[in-house]
MIDREN-659034 format. One record per residue: x, y, z of N, C-alpha, C in turn. Coordinates in steps of 0.2 Angstrom, whole numbers. Example, Ala and Ser with C-alpha at 12.3 -4.5 7.8 and 13.67 -1.06 7.14 Angstrom:
2
NODE_neast_nnorth_nup_caeast_canorth_caup_ceast_cnorth_cup
NODE_66_-28_39_62_-22_39_66_-16_39
NODE_64_-11_35_68_-5_36_64_0_39
//
This chain:
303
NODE_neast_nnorth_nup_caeast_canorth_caup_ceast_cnorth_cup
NODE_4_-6_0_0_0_0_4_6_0
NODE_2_10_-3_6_16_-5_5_22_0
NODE_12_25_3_11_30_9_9_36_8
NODE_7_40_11_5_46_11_10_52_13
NODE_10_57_9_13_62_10_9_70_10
NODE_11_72_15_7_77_15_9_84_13
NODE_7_90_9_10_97_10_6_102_12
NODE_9_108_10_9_113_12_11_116_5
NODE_9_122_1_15_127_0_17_123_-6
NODE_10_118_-10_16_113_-17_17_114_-22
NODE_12_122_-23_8_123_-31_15_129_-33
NODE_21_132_-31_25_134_-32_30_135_-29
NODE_34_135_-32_42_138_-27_45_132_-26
NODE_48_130_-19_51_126_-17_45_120_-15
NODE_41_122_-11_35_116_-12_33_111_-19
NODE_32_116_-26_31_111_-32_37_107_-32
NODE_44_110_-31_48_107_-35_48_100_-30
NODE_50_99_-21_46_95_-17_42_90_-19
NODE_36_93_-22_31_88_-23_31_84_-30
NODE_37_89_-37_39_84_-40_45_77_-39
NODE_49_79_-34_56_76_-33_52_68_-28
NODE_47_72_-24_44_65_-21_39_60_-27
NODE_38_64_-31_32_59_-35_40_56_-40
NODE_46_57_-43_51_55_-46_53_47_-41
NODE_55_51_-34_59_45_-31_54_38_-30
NODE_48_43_-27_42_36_-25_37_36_-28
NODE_31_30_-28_25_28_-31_21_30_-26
NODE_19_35_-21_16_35_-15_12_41_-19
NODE_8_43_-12_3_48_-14_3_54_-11
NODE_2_59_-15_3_65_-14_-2_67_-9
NODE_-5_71_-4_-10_75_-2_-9_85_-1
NODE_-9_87_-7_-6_93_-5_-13_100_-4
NODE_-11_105_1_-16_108_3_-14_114_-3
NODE_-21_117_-4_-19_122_-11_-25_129_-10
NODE_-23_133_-10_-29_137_-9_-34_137_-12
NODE_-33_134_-21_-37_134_-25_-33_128_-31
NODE_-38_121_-27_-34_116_-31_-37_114_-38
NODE_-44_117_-37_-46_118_-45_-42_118_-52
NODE_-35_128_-51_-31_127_-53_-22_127_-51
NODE_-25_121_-49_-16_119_-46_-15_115_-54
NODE_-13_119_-60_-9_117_-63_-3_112_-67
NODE_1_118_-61_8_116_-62_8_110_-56
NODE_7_107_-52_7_103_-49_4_96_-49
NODE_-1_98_-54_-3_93_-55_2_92_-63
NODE_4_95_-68_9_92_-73_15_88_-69
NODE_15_89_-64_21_86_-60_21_81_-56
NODE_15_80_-52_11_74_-49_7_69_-54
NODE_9_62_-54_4_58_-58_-4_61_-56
NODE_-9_60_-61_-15_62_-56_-18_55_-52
NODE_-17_51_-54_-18_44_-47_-15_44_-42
NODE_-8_49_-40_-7_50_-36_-6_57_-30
NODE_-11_60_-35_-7_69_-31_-16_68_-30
NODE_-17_71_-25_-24_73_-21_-26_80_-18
NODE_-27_85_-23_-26_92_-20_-33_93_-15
NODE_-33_96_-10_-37_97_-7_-37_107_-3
NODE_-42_108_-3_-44_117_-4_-39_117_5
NODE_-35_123_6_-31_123_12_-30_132_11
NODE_-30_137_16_-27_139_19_-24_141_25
NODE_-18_140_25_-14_140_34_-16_148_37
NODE_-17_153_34_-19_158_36_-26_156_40
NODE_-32_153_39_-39_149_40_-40_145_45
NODE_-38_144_54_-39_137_59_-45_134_55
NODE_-50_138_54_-54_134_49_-54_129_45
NODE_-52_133_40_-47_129_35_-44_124_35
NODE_-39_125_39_-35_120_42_-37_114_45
NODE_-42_114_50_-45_110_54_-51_106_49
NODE_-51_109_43_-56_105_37_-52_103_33
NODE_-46_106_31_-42_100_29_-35_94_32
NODE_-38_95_38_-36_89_41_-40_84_42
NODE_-46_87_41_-53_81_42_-53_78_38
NODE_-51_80_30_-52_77_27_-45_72_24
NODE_-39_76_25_-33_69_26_-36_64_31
NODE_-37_65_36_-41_59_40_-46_52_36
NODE_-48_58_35_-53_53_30_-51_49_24
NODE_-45_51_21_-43_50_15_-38_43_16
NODE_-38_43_24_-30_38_27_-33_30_26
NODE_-40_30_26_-40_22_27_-36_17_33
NODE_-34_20_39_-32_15_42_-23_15_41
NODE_-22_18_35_-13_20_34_-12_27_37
NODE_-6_29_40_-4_33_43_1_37_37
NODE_4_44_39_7_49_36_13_47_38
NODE_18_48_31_23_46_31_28_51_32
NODE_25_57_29_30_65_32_24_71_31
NODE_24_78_33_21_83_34_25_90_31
NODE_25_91_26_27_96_24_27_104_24
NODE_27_107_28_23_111_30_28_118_25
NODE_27_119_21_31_123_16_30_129_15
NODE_21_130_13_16_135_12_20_143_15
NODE_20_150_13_25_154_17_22_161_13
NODE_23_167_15_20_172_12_24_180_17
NODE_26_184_12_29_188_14_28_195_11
NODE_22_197_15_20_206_15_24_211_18
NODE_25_213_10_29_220_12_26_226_13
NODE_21_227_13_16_233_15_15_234_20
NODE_8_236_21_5_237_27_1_230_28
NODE_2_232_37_0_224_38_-6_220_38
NODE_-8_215_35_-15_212_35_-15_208_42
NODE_-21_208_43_-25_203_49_-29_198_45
NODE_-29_193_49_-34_187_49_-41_191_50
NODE_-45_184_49_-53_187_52_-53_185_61
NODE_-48_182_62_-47_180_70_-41_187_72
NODE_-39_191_69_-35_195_71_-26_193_71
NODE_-25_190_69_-17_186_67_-15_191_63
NODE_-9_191_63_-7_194_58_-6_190_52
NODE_-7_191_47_-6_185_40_-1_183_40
NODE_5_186_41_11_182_39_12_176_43
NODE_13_177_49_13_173_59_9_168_52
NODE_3_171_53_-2_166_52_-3_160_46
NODE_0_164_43_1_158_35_9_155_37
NODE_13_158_41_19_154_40_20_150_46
NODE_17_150_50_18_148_59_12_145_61
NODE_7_149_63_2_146_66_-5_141_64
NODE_-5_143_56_-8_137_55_-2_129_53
NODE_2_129_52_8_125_53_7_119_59
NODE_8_125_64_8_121_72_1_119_74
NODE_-4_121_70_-11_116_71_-13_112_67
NODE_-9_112_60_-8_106_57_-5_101_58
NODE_0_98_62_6_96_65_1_94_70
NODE_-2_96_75_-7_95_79_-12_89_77
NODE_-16_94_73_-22_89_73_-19_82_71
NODE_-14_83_67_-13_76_63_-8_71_68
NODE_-4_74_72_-2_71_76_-2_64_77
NODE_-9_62_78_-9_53_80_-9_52_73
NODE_-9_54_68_-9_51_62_-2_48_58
NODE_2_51_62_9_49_59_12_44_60
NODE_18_39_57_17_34_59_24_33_61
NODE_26_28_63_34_30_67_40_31_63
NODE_43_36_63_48_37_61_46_43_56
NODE_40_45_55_37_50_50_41_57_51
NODE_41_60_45_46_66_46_41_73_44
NODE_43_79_49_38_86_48_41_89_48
NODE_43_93_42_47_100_40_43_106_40
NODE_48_110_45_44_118_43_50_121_40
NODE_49_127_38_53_131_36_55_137_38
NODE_63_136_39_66_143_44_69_146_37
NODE_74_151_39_76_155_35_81_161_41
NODE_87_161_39_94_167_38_90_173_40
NODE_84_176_38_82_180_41_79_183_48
NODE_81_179_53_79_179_59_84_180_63
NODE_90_179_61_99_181_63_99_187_61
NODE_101_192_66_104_200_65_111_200_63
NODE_115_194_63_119_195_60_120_190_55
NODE_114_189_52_118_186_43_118_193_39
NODE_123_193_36_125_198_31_120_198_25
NODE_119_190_22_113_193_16_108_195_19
NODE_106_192_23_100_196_24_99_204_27
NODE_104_205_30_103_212_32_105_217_24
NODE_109_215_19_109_217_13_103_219_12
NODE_97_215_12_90_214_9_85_221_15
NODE_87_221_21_85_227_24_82_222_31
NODE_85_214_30_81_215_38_88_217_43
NODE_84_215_48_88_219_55_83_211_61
NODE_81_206_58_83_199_62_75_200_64
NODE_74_192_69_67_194_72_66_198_77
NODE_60_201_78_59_203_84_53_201_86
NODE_55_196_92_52_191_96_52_195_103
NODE_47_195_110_46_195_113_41_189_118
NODE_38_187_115_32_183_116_27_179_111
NODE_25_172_111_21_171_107_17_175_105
NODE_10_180_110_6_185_107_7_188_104
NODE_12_192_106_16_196_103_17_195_94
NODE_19_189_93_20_187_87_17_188_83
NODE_12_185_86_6_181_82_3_188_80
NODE_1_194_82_-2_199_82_5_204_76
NODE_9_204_76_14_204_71_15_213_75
NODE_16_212_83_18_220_87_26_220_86
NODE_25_226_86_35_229_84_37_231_91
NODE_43_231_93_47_236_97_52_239_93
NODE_52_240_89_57_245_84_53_251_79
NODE_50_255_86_45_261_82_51_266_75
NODE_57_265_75_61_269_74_61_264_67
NODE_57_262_64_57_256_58_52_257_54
NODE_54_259_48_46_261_45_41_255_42
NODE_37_257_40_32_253_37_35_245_33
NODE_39_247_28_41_240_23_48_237_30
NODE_52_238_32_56_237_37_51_233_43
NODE_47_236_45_42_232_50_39_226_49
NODE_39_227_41_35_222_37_40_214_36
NODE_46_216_36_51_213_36_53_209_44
NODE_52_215_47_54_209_56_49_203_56
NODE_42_206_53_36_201_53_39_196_50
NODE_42_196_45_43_189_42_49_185_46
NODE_55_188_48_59_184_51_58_185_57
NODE_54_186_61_49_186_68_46_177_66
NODE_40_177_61_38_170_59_44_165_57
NODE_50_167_54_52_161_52_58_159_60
NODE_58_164_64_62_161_72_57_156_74
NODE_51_159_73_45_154_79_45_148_72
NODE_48_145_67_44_140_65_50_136_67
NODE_58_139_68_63_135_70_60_133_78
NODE_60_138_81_55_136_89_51_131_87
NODE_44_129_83_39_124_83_44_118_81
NODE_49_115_78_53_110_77_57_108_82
NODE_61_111_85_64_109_91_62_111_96
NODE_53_114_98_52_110_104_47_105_103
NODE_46_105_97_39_101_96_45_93_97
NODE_51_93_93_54_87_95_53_84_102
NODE_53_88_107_54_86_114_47_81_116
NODE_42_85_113_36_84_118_37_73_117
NODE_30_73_122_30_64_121_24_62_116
NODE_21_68_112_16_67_107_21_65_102
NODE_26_69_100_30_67_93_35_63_96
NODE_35_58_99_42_53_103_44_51_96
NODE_41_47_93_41_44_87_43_47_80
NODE_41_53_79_41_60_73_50_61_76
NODE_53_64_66_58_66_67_55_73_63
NODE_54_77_68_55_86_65_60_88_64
NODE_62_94_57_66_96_58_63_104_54
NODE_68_110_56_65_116_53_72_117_49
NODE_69_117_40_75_115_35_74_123_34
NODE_81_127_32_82_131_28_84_130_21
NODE_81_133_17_82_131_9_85_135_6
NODE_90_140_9_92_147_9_88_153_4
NODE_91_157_1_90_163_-4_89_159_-11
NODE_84_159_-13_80_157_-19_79_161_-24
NODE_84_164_-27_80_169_-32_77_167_-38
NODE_73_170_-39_68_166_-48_59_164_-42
NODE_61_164_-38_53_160_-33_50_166_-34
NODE_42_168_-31_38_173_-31_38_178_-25
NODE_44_175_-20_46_179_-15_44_186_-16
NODE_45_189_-22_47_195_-24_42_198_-27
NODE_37_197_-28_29_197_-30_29_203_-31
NODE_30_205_-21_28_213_-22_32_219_-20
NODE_39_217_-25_43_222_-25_43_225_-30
NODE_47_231_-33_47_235_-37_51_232_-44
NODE_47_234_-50_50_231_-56_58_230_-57
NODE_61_234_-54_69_233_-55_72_227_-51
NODE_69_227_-44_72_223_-40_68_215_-40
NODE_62_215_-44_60_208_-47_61_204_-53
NODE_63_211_-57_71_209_-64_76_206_-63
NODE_78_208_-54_87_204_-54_85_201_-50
NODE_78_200_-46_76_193_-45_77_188_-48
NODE_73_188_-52_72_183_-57_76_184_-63
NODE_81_186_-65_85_186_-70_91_185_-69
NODE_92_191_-64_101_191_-61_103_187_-57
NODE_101_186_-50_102_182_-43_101_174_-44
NODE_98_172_-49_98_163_-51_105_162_-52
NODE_110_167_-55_114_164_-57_122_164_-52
NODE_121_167_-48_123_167_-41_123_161_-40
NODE_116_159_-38_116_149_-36_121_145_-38
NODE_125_141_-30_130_138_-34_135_141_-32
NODE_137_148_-31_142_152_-32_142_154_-25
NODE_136_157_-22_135_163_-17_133_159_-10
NODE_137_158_-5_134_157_1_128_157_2
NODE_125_153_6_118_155_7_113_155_0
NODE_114_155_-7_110_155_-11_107_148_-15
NODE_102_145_-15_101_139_-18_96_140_-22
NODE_94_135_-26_89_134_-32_82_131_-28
NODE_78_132_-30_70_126_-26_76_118_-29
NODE_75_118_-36_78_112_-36_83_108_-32
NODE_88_112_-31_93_110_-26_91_110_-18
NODE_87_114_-16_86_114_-11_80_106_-10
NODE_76_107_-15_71_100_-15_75_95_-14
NODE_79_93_-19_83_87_-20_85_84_-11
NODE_87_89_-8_91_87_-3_84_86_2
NODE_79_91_3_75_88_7_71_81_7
NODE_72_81_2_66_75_0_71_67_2
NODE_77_70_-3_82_63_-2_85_62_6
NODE_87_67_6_89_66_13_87_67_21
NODE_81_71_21_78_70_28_71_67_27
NODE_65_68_19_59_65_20_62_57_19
NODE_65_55_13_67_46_12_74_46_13
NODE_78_47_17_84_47_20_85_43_27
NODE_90_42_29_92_39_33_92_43_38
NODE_89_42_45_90_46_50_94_48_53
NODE_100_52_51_105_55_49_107_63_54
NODE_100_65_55_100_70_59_94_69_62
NODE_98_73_70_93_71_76_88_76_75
NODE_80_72_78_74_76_79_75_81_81
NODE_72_87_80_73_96_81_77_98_78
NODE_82_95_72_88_98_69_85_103_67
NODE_90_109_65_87_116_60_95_115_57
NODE_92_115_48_99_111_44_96_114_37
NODE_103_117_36_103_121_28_104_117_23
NODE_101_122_16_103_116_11_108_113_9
NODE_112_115_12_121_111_9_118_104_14
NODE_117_103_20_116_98_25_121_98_32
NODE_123_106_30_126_109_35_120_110_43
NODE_123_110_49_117_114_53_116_122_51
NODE_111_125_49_108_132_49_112_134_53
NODE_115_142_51_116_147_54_112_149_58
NODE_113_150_63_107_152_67_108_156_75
NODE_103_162_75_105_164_80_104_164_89
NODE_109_167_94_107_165_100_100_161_101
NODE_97_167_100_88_167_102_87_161_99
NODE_88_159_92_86_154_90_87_147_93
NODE_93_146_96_95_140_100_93_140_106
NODE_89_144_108_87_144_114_81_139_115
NODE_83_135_119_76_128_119_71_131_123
NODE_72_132_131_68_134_134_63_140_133
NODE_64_146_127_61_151_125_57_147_119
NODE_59_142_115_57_138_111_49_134_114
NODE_49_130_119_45_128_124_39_134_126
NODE_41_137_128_37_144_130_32_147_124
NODE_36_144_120_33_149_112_28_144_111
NODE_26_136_113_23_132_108_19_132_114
NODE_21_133_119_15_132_124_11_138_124
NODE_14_144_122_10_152_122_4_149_115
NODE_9_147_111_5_147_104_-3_143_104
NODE_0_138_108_-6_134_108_-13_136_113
NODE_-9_141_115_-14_144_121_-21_150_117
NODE_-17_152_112_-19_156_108_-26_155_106
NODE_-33_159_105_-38_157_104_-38_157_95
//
């Protein structure tokens, strides 16, 4: 019987290229959450359709989310989840949007629906099952590309805090604030991985939170200005390869699929590991376990 795998985040970027490299190495079954899998095109050209199952998902939405888990439930027959990809990511540089719950969108598409997918699915996975969330360089005040780009690292205080996307750097304008928001989110999803590691719900589960580093050519860059989404997409691919920290989706796929989702357990539960299969760069705050703990217990607390 053929395993299940599950995504997030499949129908572009680092996600598609994922849920081609798993449909290439295995015969198993795709279940990926899509905003609108009507036209998940390019995903389905990539997935056989016998075994890709797109299902309506968004992680901004506990609604959402807690309906598409019903329905992976439903869809298991009695077999268990093989891995958990929690991929799905989104990066407003504007002014900031709220949930209809009051989230901030970013937290909430990157982080908190994440950690209640992982949840609900929980009993669902089978031993040795593998859940990947997605950190990122930008939550370190001292990675150099990134602060190139204008961040200045997370700004973390507290779960609530987060989730609500509050500043303590009023001296940071609007696109700058926009920016902590995102490396604020991607600290708390290296926190969901190593401390979710600990708990005795995941004993069995290998989580890790992989960095796939600086992707250019992805849609990350949507909503930047014409000049700076020309050397997105035209200039900085050809860096990859070349530039610290810079990877392709395809080479960053390749590594996750082969070596942490159908790999040998190779690296310990809670790892946080960059695409080379180095450990992430990462900062204090991020190695910090016990602020880690705190953050999954605030999160969960969260209405």
């Amino acid at each position: 019987m053929a395993a299940i795998h599950v995504m997030t985040g499949a129908t572009s970027g680092l996600g598609l290229e994922v849920a081609r490299r798993l449909a290439e190495k295995t015969r198993d079954e795709i279940v990926a959450g899509a905003r609108n899998p009507v036209n998940a095109v390019d995903l389905k050209q990539v997935v056989p359709a016998g075994r890709l199952v797109p299902l309506r998902l968004d992680t901004a939405s506990p609604d959402l989310v807690k309906a598409f888990a019903s329905e992976v439930r439903q869809r298991l027959g009695g077999r268990k989840i093989a891995s958990l990809s929690c991929i799905a990511g989104l990066q407003i540089l504007g002014p900031q949007k709220l949930t209809a719950v009051g989230l901030d969108e970013t937290f909430a598409t990157n982080v908190a629906g994440h950690l209640l997918l992982a949840d609900e699915l929980s009993e669902h996975l089978e031993p040795g099952a593998v859940v990947i969330t997605i950190g990122s360089g930008t939550h370190d005040p001292a990675n150099k590309l990134a602060r190139r780009a204008g961040f200045a690292g997370a700004d973390f205080t507290s779960a609530a805090a987060a989730m609500r996307g509050e500043s303590t750097r009023p001296e940071r304008d609007e696109r700058a604030r926009a920016l902590d928001r995102y490396a604020t989110s991607k600290l708390c999803a290296i926190y969901h991985a190593t401390a979710a590691a600990t708990e005795p719900a995941f004993a069995d589960v290998r989580f890790y939170c992989f960095d796939p580093g600086l992707m250019p050519g992805t849609g990350l860059a949507r909503q930047q200005n014409a000049v700076v989404r020309f050397v997105w997409k035209r200039i900085m691919p050809v860096l990859a390869g070349f530039a610290e920290g810079v990877s392709t989706p395809e080479r960053s796929a390749r590594f996750l699929v082969d070596r942490l989702i159908l790999g040998p357990r190779e690296y310990p539960s809670g790892g946080h590991i960059e695409f080379t299969g180095k450990p992430a760069p990462a900062s204090n705050e991020a190695e910090d376990l016990s602020t880690a703990k705190r953050f999954l217990i605030e999160a969960r607390a969260m209405p």
